[in-house]
C-alpha positions as CSV (number, residue, x, y, z in Angstrom):
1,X,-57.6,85.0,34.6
2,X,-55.0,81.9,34.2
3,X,-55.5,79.6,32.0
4,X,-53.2,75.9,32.1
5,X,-53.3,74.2,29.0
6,X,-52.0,70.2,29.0
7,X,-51.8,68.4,25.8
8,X,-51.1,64.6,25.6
9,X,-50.9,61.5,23.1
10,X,-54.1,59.8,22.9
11,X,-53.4,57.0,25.6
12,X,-55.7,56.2,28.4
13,X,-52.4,56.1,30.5
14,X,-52.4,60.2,30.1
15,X,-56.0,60.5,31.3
16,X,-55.0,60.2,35.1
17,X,-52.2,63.2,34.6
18,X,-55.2,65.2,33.5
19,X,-57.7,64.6,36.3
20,X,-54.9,65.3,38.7
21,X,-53.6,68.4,37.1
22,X,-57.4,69.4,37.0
23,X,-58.2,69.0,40.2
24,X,-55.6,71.0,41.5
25,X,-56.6,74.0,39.2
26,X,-59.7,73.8,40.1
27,X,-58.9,73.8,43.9
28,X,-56.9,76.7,43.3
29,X,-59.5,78.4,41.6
30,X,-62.2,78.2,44.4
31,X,-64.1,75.8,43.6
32,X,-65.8,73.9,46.9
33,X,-64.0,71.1,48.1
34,X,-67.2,68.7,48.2
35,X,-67.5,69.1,44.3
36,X,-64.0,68.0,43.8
37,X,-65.1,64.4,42.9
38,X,-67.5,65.9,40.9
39,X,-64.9,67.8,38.6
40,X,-62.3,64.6,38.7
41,X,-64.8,62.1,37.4
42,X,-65.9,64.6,34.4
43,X,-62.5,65.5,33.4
44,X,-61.7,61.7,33.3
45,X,-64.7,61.0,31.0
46,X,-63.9,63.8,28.7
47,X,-60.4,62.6,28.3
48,X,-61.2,59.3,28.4
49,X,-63.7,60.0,25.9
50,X,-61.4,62.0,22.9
51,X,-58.5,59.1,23.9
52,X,-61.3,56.8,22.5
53,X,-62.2,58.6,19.5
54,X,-58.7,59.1,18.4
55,X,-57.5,55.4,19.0
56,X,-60.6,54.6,17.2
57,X,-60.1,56.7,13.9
58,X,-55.8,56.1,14.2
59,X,-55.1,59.6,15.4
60,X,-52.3,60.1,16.8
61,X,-53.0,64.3,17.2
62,X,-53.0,65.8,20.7
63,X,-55.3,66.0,22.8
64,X,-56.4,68.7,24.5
65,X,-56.9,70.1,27.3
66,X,-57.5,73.9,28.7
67,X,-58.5,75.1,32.7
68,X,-59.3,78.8,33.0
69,X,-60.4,80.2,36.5
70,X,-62.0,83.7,35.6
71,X,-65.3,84.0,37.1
72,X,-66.0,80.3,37.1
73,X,-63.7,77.0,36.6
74,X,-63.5,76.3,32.8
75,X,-62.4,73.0,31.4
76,X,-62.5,72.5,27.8
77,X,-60.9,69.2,26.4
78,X,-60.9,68.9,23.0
79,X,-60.7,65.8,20.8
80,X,-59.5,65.7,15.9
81,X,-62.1,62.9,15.6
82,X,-64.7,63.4,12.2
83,X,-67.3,65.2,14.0
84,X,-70.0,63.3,12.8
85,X,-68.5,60.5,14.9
86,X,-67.2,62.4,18.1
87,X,-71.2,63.5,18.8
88,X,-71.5,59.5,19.7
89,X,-74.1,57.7,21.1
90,X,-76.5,59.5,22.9
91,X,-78.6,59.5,19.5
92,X,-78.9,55.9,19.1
93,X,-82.0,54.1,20.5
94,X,-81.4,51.8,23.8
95,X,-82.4,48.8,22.4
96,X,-78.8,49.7,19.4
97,X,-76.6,50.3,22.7
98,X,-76.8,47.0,24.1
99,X,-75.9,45.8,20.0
100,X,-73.0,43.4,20.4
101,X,-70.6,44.7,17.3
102,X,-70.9,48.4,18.8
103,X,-66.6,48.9,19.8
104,X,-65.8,49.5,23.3
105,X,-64.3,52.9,21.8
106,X,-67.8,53.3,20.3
107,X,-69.4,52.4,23.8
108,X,-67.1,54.5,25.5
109,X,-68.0,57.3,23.5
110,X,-71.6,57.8,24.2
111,X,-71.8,56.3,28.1
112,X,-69.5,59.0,28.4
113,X,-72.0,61.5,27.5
114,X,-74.3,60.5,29.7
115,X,-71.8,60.3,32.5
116,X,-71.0,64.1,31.9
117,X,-74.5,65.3,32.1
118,X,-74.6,63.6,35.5
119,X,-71.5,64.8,36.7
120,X,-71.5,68.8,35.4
121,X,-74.7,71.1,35.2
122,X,-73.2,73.6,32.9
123,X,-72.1,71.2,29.8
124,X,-71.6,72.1,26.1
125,X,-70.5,69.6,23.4
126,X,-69.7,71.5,20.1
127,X,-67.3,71.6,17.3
128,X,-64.0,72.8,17.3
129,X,-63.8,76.5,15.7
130,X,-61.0,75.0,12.8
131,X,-60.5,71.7,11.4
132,X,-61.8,68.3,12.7
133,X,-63.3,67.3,16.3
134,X,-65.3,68.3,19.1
135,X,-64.8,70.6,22.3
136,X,-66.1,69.7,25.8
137,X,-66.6,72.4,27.5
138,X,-67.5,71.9,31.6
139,X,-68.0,75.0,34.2
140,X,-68.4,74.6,38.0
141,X,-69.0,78.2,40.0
142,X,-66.0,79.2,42.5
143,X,-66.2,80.3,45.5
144,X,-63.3,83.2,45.8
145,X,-61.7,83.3,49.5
C-alpha cells in the first residue's frame, strides 16, 4: 500500500495542486479512466471546502490531504475548523440557504456536501481522531492491471 500525503496553506490557489496530484494517484492506482472527472471534481470540493472553513475561522493550520491505493483509492482531506461548524450546511432548511447574510465561505461549505454525495458513492464526513476539524474521507474501487 502507498500512501502520498500533501499538505498546504489554506488558499484556494493550492486546491488545483491537489486535484492534479490526486488524479495522478489515482490513475496509478487503477482506478478507471472514465471516473477520473469524477475523483478530480470531489477532491476539488473537499479542498475547496476545509480552504473555506479555515479562511473563515483565521486558520492558518495545514490542510490536509492523504491518497492510499490498497484495495481501493483512498482520499482523506482533512480540515482544524470547530467541528460544530465544519459539519456545514446540509442541516439547514432550503428556504435558510438562499438567506442573504449566509458567507460565501459558509455557502461554500455545505454546497460542497452536496456536491460530494454526487460525485463519490462511498463518502464519510467525521471528526478528526485528535484536536479540532473534520475528515473527508472518499473511496472509488480500482481496477488492478
Amino acid at each position: 500500500m502507498a500512501t502520498v500525503r500533501l499538505s498546504f496553506s489554506p488558499a484556494p490557489v493550492h486546491v488545483r495542486t491537489a486535484r492534479l496530484v490526486g488524479v495522478a494517484v489515482a490513475r496509478r492506482a487503477g482506478v478507471a479512466e472514465e471516473t477520473l472527472d469524477e475523483v478530480r471534481l470531489a477532491i476539488g470540493e473537499a479542498c475547496t471546502r476545509a480552504v473555506a472553513l479555515h479562511n473563515q475561522y483565521g486558520l492558518a493550520d495545514l490542510v490536509t490531504v492523504e491518497m492510499s491505493d490498497s484495495d481501493s483509492y483512498t482520499v482523506r482531506v482533512i480540515d482544524h475548523a470547530p467541528l460544530e461548524e465544519s459539519i456545514g450546511l446540509p442541516s439547514l432548511p432550503p428556504d435558510e440557504l438562499a438567506d442573504e447574510s449566509l458567507t460565501d465561505e459558509a455557502l461554500t461549505t455545505g454546497v460542497g456536501f452536496a456536491l460530494l454525495k454526487g460525485f463519490v458513492d462511498d463518502l464519510q464526513v467525521r471528526p478528526v481522531e485528535d484536536g479540532h476539524g473534520t475528515e473527508v474521507r472518499m473511496v472509488w474501487p480500482v481496477h488492478r492491471r
